[in-house]
Structures are given as C-alpha cells and as structure tokens.
N, C-alpha and C positions, 0 to 999 in steps of 0.2 A: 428660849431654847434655840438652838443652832439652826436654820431652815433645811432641809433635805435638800440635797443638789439632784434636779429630774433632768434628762439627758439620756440619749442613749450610749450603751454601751462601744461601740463604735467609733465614738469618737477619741478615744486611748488609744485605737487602731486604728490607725489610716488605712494600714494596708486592706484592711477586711472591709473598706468601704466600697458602695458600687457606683459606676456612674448609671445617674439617676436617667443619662438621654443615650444610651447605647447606640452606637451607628446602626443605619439598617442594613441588613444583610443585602448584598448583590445578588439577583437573580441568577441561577445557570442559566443559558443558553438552552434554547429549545432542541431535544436529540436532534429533529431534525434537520438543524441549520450547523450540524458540527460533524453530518455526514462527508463523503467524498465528492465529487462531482467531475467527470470526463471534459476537460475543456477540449476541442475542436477548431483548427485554425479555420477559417472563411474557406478553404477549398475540400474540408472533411479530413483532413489529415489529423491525429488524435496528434496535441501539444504536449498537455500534461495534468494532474490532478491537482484540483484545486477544494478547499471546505466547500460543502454547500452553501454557506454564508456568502463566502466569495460571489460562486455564479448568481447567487439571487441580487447581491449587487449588481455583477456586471447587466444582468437582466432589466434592471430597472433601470439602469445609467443606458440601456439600449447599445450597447456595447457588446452584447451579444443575444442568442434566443435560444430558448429550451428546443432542443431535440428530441429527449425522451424524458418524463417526469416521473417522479416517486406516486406514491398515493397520499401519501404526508403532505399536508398544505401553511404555509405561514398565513400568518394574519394580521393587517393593519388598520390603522382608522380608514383608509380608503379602497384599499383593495385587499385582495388575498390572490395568494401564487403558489402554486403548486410546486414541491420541491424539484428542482430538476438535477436529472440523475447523468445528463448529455446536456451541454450547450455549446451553441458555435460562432464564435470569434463572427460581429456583421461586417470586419476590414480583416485584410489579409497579413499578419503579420510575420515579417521574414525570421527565423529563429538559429542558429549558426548551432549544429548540433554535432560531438564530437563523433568521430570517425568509425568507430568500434562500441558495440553495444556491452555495457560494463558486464565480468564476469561476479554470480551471484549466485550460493546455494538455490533461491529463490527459482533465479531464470534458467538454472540448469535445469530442476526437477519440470522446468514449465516445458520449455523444450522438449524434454523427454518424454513428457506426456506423465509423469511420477510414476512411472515405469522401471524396474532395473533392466539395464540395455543385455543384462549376461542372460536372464532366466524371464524376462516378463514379468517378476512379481513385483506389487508394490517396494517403490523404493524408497529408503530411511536415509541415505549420504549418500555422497559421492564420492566418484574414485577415479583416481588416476591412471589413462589408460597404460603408457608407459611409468613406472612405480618411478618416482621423483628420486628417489635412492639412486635409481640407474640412469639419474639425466632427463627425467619427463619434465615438462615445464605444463606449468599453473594456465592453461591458455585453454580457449571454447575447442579447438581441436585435441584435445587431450583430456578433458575432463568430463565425466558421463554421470548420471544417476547409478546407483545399485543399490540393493538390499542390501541388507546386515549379512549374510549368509554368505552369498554372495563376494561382498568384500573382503571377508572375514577371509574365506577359500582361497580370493586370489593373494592378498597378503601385498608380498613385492614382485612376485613373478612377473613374469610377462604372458600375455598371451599364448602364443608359440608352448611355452614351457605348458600350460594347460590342455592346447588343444583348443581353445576357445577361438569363437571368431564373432566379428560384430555384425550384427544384418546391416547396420548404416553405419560410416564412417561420423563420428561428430563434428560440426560443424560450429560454424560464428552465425548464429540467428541474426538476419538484417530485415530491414522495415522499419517502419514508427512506431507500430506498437511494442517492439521492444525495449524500447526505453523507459518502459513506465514498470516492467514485467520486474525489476529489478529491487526493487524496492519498497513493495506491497502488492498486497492481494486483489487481483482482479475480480470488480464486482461482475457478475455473468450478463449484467445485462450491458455492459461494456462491448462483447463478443462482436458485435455485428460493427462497431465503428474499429477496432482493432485487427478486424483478420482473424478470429480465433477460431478454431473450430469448438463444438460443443466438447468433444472427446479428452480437450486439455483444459484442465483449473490452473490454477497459482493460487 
C-alpha cells in the first residue's frame, strides 16, 4: 500500500507560512521623555524648546541643569532624574536671532491676550485692520484677533466707515519669549522664564 504523506498543510503555501523567530517589538519612549522642555541660555534668556529626552541628555552630559522639574522621573541602573520642565545652558552660547518676531495666527491671539481687539469677546481669527482689498498689508501692525461676529460685521470696511476705534494701536511683540510663542503652545509653567503674564495663554 502506497504510505500516507504526513506533512503539514503549509507547506503548498509558502505564503501562509510564519516566521517562527518574529523581531521583537521596539519599545515606545517613556511619555515622559517625549515631553517639551524650555532650554535657557547661561544668562536666563529662554533659547528654544527642545524634547524632554534632549534636556535629560544635556543634563547628564552636565551641559546644562534643571531649573524647574516635572513630577515625572526616569529611571536607570544608577540613577533616577526627575523630568525637567526648565533647564539652563552651564556656558553662554551666542545664537544670531532674526530681526522680527514671525507673524502667526498663534502669536497673534497670544498677544492679544485671545481677545477680540473690537468687542473683548473670545476670539476665533483674525482680521485685517486696514481690509487687504483696500491696500492693508499681512504685517504685526495691521493684523489683530477678533471674533467671528465681529469680523463677519466688519467685512472689508474700514474702521472710520464703522465708527470703530482700537483701545491699542497693534504692534510687532519684541523680546525672547517671542520667538518660541509662534509655533506651539506655551506650557504655563514656562511663564516665569518668558515674561508672561498669567492673563495670556497660547
């Protein structure tokens, strides 16, 4: 009698086969080491933000020291370090920073305090104070917060044509913390090395 061929079924399909030693999975990153972190140049001047990963590096390279720390701690075979939420450059490094703080829905509403500059209510966009239709240019003195209402209302008018008048003229925001304001959310406990008052988020 012919012998039975025992074998699994599998082997007709390669494709349906598995590898028997699978890679291991890569670890994620501990949340807290994929946080923000305020770098500080040696004289307190806020630089820029960097991951928490980062500062805890420069931390241990002694390159820089925690200012203010999270509650969040890492942990290794020899030490453990407390996430730091502030650290400051221990050498002074010169950084050549451009001349005008970038214009940014962002750093508008920050400025503004998220304010509309027409009526005080919470603002949703912004608007042109001169309407760009009649010649307004894209620039920190011409561009404000307002509400939807608000905007809606003025349209392309001008001011004048309303009757409206601004309590403050808008301006170009200068300092170091503005640089940072443009391109993410300012954690609050940032406030005290930036200048901020409590009354303004981003």
């Amino acid at each position: 009698m012919p012998r039975a061929t025992s074998g699994s079924t599998s082997e007709s399909h390669p494709g349906s086969r598995r590898d028997p030693s699978p890679r291991p999975l890569t670890p994620a990153p501990p949340r807290a080491t994929t946080a923000a972190t305020l770098l500080l140049n040696a004289t307190y001047e806020p630089l820029c933000v960097v991951s928490s990963r980062r500062a805890i590096v420069l931390v241990l390279a002694q390159k820089a020291e925690p200012v203010d720390s999270a509650s969040d701690v890492v942990h290794s075979e020899l030490l453990s370090l407390a996430v730091p939420v502030v650290v400051r450059l221990t050498r002074y490094v010169r950084v050549p920073y451009p001349a005008q703080v970038p214009l940014s829905r962002r750093a508008v509403f920050t400025r503004d305090g998220q304010t509309c500059v027409y009526c005080g209510g919470s603002a949703t966009s912004i608007d042109h104070v001169v309407p760009r239709s009649r010649g307004g240019t894209h620039t920190w003195d011409n561009v404000v917060a307002a509400c939807r209402r608000c905007n809606h209302t003025k349209a392309d008018r001008s001011l004048a044509e309303l009757g409206w008048v601004l309590p403050n003229p808008p301006r170009t925001p200068s300092g170091a913390a503005w640089r940072l304001l443009g391109s993410r959310t300012v954690d609050p406990r940032w406030r005290e090395w930036l200048g901020m008052p409590e009354s303004v988020s981003a």
